[in-house]
MDAnalysis code that builds the backbone (N, CA, C; Angstrom):
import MDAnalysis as mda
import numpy as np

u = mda.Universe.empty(318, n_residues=106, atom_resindex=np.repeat(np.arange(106), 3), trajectory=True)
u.add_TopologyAttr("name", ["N", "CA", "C"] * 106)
u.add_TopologyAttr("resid", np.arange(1, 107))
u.add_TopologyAttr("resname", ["UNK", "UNK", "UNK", "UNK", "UNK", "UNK", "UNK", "UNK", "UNK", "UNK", "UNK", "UNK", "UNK", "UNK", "UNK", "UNK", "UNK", "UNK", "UNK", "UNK", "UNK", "UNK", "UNK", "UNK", "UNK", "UNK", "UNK", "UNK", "UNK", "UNK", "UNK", "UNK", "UNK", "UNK", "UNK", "UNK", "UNK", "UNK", "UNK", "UNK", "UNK", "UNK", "UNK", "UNK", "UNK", "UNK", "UNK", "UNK", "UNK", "UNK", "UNK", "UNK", "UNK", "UNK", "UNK", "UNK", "UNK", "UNK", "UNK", "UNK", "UNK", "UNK", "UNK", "UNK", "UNK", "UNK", "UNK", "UNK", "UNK", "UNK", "UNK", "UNK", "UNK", "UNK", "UNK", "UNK", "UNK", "UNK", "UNK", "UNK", "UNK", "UNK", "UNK", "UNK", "UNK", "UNK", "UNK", "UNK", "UNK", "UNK", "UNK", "UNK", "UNK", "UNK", "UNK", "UNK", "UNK", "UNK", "UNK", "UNK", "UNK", "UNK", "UNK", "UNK", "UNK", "UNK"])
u.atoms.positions = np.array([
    [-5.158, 17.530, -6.052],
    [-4.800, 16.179, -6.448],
    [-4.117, 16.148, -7.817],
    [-4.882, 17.156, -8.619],
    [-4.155, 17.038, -10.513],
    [-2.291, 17.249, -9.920],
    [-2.009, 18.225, -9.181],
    [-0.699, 18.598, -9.097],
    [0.234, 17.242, -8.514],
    [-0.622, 16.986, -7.392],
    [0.450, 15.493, -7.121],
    [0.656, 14.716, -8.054],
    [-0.432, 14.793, -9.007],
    [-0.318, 13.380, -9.902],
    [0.569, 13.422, -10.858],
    [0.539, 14.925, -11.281],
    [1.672, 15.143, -12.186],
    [2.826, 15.379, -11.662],
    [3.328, 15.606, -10.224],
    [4.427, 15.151, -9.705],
    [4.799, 13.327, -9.570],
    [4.057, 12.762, -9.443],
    [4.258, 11.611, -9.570],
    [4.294, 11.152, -10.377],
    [3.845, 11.455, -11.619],
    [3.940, 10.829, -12.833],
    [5.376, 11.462, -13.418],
    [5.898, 12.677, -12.856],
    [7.762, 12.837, -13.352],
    [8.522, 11.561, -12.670],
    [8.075, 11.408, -11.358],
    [8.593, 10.618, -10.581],
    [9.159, 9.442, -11.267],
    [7.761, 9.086, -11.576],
    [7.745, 7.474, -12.375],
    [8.517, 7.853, -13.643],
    [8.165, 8.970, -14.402],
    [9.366, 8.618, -15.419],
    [10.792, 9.052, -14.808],
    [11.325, 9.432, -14.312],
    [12.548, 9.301, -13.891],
    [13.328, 7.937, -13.384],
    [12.311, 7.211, -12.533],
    [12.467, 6.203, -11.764],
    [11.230, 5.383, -11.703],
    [11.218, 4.462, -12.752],
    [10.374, 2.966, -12.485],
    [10.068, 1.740, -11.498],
    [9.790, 2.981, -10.509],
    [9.889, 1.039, -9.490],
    [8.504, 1.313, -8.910],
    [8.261, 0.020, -7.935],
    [6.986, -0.300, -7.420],
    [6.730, 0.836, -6.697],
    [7.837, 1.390, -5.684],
    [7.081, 2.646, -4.995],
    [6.934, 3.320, -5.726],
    [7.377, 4.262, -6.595],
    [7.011, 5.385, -7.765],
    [5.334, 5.086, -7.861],
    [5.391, 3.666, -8.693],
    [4.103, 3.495, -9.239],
    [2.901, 3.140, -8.148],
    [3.520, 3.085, -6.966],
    [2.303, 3.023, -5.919],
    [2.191, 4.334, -5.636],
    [3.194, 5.546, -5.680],
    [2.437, 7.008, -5.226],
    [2.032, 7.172, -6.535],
    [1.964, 6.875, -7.945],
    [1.323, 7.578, -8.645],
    [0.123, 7.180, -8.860],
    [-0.642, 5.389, -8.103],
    [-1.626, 4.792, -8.204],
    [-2.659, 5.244, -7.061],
    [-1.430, 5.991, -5.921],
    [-2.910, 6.646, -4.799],
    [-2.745, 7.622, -5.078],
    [-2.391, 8.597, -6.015],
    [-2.745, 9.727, -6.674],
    [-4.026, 9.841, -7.735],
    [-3.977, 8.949, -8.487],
    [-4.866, 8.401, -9.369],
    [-6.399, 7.905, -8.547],
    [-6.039, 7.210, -7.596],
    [-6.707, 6.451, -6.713],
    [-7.874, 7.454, -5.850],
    [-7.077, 8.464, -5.568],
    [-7.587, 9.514, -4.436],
    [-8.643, 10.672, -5.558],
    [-8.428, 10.114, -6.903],
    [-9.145, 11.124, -7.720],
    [-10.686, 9.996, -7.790],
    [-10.966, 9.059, -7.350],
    [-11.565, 7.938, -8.176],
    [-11.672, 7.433, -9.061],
    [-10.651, 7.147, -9.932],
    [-10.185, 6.977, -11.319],
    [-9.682, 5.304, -10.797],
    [-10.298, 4.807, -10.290],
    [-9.949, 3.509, -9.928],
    [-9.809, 2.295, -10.507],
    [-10.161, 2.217, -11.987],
    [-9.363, 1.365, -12.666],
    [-8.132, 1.781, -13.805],
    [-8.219, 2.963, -13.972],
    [-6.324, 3.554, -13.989],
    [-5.954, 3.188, -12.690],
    [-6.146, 3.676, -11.819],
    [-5.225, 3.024, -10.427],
    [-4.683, 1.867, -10.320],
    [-5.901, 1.064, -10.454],
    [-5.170, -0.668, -10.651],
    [-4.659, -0.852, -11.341],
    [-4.995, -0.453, -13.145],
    [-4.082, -0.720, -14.260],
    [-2.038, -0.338, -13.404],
    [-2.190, 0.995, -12.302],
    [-0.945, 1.286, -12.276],
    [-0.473, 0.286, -10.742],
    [-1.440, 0.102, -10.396],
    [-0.843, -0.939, -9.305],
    [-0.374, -2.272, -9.954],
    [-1.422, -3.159, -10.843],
    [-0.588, -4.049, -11.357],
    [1.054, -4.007, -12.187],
    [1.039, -2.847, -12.671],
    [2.581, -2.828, -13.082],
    [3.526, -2.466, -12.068],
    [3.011, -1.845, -10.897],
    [3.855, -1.644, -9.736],
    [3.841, -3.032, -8.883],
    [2.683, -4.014, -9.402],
    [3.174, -5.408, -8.808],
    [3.763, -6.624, -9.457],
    [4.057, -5.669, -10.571],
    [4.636, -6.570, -11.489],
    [6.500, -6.512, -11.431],
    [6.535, -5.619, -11.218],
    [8.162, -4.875, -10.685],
    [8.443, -5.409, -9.033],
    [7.419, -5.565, -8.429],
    [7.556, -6.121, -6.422],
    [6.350, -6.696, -6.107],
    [5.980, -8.151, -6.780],
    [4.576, -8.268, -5.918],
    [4.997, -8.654, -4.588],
    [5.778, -8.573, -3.875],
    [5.733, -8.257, -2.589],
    [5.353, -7.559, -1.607],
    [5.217, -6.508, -2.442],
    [5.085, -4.839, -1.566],
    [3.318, -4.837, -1.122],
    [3.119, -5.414, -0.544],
    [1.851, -5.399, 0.560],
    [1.017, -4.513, 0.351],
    [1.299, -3.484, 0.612],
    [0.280, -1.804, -0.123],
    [0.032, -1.741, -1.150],
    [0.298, -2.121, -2.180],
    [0.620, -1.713, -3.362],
    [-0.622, -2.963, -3.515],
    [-0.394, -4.367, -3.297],
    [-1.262, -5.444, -3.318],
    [-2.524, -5.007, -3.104],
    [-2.310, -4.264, -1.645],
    [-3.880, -4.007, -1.048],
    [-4.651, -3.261, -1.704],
    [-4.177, -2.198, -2.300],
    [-4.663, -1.231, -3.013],
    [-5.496, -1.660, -4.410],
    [-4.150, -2.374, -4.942],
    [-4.828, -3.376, -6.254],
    [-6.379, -4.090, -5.919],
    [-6.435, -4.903, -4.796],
    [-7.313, -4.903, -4.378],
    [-8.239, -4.859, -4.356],
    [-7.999, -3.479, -3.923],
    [-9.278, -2.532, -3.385],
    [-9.745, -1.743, -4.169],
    [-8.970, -1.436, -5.566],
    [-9.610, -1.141, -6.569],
    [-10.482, -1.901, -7.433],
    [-9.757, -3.304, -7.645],
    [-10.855, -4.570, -8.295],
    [-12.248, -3.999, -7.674],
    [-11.720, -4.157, -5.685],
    [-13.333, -4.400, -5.241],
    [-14.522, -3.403, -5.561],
    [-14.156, -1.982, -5.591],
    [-14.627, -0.973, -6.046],
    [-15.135, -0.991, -7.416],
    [-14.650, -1.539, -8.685],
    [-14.971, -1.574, -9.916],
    [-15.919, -2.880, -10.495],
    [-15.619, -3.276, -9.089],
    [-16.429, -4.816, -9.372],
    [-15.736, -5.854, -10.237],
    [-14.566, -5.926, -9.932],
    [-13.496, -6.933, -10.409],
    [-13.563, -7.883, -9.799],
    [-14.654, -8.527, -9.522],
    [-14.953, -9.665, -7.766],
    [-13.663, -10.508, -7.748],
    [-13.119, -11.408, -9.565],
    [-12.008, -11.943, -9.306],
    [-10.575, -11.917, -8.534],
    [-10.739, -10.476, -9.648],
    [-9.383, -9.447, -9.183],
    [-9.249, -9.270, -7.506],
    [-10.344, -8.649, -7.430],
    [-10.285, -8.424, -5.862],
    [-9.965, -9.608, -4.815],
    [-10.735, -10.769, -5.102],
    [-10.405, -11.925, -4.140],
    [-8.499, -12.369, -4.553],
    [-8.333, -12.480, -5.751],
    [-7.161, -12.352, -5.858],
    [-6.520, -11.603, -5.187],
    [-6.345, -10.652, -5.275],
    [-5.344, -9.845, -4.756],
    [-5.220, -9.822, -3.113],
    [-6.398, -9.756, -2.668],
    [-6.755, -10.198, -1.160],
    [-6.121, -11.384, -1.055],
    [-6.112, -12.353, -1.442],
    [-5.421, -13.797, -1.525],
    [-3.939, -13.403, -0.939],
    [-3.453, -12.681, -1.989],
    [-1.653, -12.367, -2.122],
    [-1.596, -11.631, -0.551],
    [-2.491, -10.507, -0.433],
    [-2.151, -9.613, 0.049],
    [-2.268, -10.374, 2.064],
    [-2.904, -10.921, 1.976],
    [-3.526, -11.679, 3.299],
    [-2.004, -13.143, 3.221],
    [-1.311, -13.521, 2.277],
    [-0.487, -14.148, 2.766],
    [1.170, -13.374, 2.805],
    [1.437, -12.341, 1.902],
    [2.286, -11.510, 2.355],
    [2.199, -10.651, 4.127],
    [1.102, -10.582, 3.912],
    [0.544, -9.521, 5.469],
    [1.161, -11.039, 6.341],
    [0.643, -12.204, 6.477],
    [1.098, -13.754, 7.194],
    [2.373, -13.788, 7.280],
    [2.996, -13.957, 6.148],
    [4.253, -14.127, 5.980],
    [5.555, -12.573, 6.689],
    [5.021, -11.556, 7.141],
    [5.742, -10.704, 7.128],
    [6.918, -11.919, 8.187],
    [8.111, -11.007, 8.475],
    [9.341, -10.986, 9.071],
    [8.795, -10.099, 10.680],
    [8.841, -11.253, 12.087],
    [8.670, -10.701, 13.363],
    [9.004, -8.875, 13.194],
    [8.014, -8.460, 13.628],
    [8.217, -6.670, 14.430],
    [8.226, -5.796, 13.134],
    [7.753, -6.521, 11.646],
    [7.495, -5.797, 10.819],
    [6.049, -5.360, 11.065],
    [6.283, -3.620, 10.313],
    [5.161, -3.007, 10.882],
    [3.548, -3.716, 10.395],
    [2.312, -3.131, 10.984],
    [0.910, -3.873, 11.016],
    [0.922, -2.542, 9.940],
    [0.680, -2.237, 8.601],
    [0.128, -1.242, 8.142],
    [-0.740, -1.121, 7.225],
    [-1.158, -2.616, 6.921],
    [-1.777, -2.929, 5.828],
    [-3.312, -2.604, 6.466],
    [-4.182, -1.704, 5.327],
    [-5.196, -1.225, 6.022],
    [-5.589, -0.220, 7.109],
    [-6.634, 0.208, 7.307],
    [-6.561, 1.333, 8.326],
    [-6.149, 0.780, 9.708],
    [-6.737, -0.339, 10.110],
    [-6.493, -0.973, 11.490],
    [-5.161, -1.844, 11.374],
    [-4.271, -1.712, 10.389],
    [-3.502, -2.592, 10.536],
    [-3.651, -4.272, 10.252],
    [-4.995, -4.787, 10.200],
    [-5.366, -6.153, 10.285],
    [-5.442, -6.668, 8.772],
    [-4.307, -6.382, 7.895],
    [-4.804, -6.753, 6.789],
    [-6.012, -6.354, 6.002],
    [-6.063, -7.096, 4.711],
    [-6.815, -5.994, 3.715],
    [-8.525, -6.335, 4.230],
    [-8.490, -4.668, 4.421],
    [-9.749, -4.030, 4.992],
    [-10.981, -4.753, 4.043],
    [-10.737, -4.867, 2.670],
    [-11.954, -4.893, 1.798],
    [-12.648, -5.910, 1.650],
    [-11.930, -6.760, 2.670],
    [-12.633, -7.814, 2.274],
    [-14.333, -8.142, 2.829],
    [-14.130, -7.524, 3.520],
    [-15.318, -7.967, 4.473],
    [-16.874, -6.907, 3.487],
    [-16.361, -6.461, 2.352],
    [-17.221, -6.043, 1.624],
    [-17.765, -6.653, 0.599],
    [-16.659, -7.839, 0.319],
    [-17.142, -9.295, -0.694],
    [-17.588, -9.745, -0.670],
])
């Protein structure tokens, strides 16, 4: 995991955008370092709060750290972007596809 992260973290400095900072937040993420993760998801949703994953993740880190706000927040966004998608856009949010998984842990 240390090696991805420091590939992703060249990434991000080369190139600043929401995806960069969402592979370098489930790099971070996958270590359990989960409020660096969010710290890097919110700036990756600050560049696209659109980007659905990136939302969910934010998330799902609040929910984990016990951010109860954060978390219902972000579930908020993330549950009306997931609504709002565009017909035959993919289901990927979450393991089942059904939108953000975490909630049902709130």
């Amino acid at each position: 995991h240390a090696l991805a992260e420091v590939a992703a973290r060249k990434t991000v400095e080369l190139q600043r955008t929401a995806d960069n900072l969402f592979g370098l937040g489930n790099q971070i993420m996958s270590q359990k370092r989960y409020e660096e993760a969010a710290s890097v998801y919110r700036e990756g949703a600050a560049l696209n709060p659109a980007k659905i994953e990136l939302m969910h993740n934010l998330g799902y880190c609040a929910h984990l750290t016990g951010d109860l706000p954060g978390a219902v927040s972000a579930a908020l966004v993330t549950a009306r972007l997931y609504l709002d998608r565009p017909p035959g856009a993919p289901e990927d949010v979450g393991s089942s596809g059904s939108g953000p998984m975490y909630l049902a842990g709130l």
